[in-house]
C-alpha positions in Angstrom: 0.0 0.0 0.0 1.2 3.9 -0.8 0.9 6.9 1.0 -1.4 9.6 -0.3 -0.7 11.3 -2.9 -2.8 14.2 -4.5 -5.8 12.9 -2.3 -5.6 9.2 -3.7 -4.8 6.1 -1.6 -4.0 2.7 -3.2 -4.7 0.0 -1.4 -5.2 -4.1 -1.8 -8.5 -5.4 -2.1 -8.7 -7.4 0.9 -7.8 -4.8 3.3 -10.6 -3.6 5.9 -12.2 -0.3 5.0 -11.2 0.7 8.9 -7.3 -0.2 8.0 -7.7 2.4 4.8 -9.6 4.4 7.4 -6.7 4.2 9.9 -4.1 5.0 6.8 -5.6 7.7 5.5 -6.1 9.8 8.7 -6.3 12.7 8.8 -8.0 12.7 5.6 -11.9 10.9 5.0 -12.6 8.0 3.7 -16.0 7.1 3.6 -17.4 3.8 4.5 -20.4 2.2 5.9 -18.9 -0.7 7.4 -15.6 -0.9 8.8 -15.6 -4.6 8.9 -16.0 -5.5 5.3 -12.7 -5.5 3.2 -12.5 -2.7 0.2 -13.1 -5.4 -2.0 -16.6 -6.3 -0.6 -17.0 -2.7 0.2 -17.1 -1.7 -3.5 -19.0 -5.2 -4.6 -21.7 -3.9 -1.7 -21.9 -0.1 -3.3 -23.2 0.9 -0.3 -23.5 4.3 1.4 -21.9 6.0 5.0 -22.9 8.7 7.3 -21.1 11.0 6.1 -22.2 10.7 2.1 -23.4 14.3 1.9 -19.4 15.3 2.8 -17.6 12.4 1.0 -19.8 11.1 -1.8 -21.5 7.8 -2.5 -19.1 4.8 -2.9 -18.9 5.1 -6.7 -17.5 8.9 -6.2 -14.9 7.7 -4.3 -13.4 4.6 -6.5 -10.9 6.3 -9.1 -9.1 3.1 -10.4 -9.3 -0.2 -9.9 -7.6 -3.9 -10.7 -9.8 -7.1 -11.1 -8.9 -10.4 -11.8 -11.3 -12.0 -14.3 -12.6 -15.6 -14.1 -10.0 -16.7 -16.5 -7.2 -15.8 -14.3 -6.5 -12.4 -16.0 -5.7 -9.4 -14.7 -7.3 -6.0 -15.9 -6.7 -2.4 -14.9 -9.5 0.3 -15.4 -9.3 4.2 -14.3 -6.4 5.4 -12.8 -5.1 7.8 -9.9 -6.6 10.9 -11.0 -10.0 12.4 -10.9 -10.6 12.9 -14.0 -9.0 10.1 -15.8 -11.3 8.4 -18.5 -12.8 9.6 -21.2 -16.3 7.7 -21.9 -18.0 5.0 -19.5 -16.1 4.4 -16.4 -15.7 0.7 -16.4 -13.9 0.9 -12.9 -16.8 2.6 -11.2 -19.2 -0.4 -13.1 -17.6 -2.6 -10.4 -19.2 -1.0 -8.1 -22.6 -2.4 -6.7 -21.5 -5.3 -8.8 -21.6 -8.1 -6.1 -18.2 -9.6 -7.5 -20.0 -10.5 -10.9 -17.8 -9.0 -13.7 -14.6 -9.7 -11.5 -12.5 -10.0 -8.3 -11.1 -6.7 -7.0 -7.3 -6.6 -6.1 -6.4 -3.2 -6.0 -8.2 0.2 -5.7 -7.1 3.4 -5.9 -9.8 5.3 -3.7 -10.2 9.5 -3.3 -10.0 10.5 0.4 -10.6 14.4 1.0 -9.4 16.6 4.5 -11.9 17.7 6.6 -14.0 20.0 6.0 -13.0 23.1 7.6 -15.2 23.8 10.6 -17.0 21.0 10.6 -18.9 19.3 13.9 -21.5 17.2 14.8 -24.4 17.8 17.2 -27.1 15.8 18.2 -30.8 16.5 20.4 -31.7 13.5 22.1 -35.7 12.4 22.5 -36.8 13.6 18.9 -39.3 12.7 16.3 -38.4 11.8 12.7 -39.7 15.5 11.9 -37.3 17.1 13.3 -34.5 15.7 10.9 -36.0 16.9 8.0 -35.8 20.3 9.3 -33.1 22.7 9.8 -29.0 22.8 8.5 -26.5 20.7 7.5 -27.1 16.4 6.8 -29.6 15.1 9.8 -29.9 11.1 10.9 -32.6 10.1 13.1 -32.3 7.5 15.4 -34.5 8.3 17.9 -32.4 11.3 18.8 -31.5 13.7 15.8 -27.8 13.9 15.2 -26.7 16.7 12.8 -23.4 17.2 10.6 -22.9 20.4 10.2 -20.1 22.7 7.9 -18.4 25.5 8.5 -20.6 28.7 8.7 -23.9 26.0 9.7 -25.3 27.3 12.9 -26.0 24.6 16.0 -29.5 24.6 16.5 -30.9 25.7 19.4 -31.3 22.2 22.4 -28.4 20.7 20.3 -25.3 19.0 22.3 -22.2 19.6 19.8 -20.3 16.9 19.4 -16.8 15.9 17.8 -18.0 14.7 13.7 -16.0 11.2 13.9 -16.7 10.1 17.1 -20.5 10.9 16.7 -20.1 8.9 13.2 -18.6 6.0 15.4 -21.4 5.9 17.6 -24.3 6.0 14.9 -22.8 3.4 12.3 -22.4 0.6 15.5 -26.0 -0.5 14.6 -25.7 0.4 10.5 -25.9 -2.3 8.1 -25.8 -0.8 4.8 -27.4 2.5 2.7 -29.5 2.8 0.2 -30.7 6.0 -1.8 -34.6 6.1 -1.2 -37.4 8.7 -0.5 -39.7 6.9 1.9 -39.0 7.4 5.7 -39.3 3.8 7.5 -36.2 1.2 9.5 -35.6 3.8 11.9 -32.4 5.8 10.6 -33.2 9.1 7.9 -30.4 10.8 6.5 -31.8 14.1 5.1 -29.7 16.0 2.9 -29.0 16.5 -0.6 -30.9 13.4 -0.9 -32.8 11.0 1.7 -31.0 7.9 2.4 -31.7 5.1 4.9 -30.8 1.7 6.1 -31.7 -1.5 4.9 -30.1 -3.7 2.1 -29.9 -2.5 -1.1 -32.1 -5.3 -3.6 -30.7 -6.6 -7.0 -31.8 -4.0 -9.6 -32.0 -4.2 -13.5 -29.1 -2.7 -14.8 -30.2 -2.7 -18.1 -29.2 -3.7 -21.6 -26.0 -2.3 -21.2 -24.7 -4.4 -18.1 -25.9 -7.5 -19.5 -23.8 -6.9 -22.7 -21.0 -6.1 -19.6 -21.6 -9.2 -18.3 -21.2 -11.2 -21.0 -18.3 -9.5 -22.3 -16.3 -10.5 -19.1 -18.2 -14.1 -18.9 -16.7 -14.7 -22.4 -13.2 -13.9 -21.2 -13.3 -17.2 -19.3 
């Protein structure tokens, strides 16, 4: 594994998500579930607490390696954020549950922290209440809020330091999944509205079937 350079950290496939976590610091890297290695991490394509900050999964995979079923070993994207031109076949790996290949190696975007940034939470609240006021709001029963630089604390909010609250919310989190009904018990409100529960197969359409088979046929 390398340092950081230019905000991009290379690191093996089965390394835990809280080992790139640990490497990184004291820049972000954004994952749901510390337990799970990068390479299930990006097969997952799940979400994190602090998504509004870092970006979905897919945001923060630049460049990957993948061994395909025929023993092979392909390289898409690179180290750079802007480093293909036309469909991103490394970030197609993504949400792919291991189906067009094994990762080995991914080259994943941390970012410092914001400036200014904290975390505050009210405790007793109802889901309501996280769908109004600033910065990114999960409700668990209490209402913890993420909150930038120049983002007033609410009045009856306890601030609170932004990782440590993130450590205590994602002990119960299982995975993330954009949606727009409220339900499970956690609401992230934000740019979008994200929640918990795991994320279904979808139909990926025409074009990753013919992705499919063009990596099948490699065998």
């Amino acid at each position: 594994m390398g340092g950081i350079e230019d905000g991009v950290i290379t690191v093996p496939g089965e390394m835990t998500c809280a080992e790139v976590e640990a490497a990184a610091r004291p820049w972000l890297f954004a994952s749901d579930r510390p337990d799970l290695t990068v390479r299930a991490w990006i097969d997952r394509g799940g979400g994190d607490l602090l998504w509004d900050f870092l970006g979905p999964t897919r945001a923060q995979v630049l460049g990957i390696a993948a061994e395909l079923r025929d023993g092979r070993l392909v390289r898409f994207g690179g180290k750079v954020v802007k480093n293909v031109a036309g469909y991103d076949l490394a970030r197609a790996f993504v949400g792919a549950h291991g189906e067009l290949g094994k990762v080995v190696e991914a080259h994943l975007r941390v970012r410092p922290p914001p400036r200014g940034w904290r975390a505050a939470v009210r405790r007793s609240t109802g889901r309501d209440e996280a769908l109004q006021g600033p910065g990114s709001a999960v409700w668990t029963g209490d209402t913890w809020r993420f909150l930038r630089n120049g983002e007033e604390t609410p009045c009856g909010y306890e601030e609170h330091d932004p990782l440590a609250a993130r450590g205590e919310l994602r002990r119960g989190w299982r995975s993330v999944r954009s949606f727009r009904a409220t339900g499970e018990g956690v609401l992230l409100a934000a740019v979008g509205v994200v929640g918990s529960g795991e994320e279904g197969a979808t139909d990926r359409g025409p074009l990753w079937s013919r992705l499919k088979e063009a990596f099948a046929s490699a065998r």
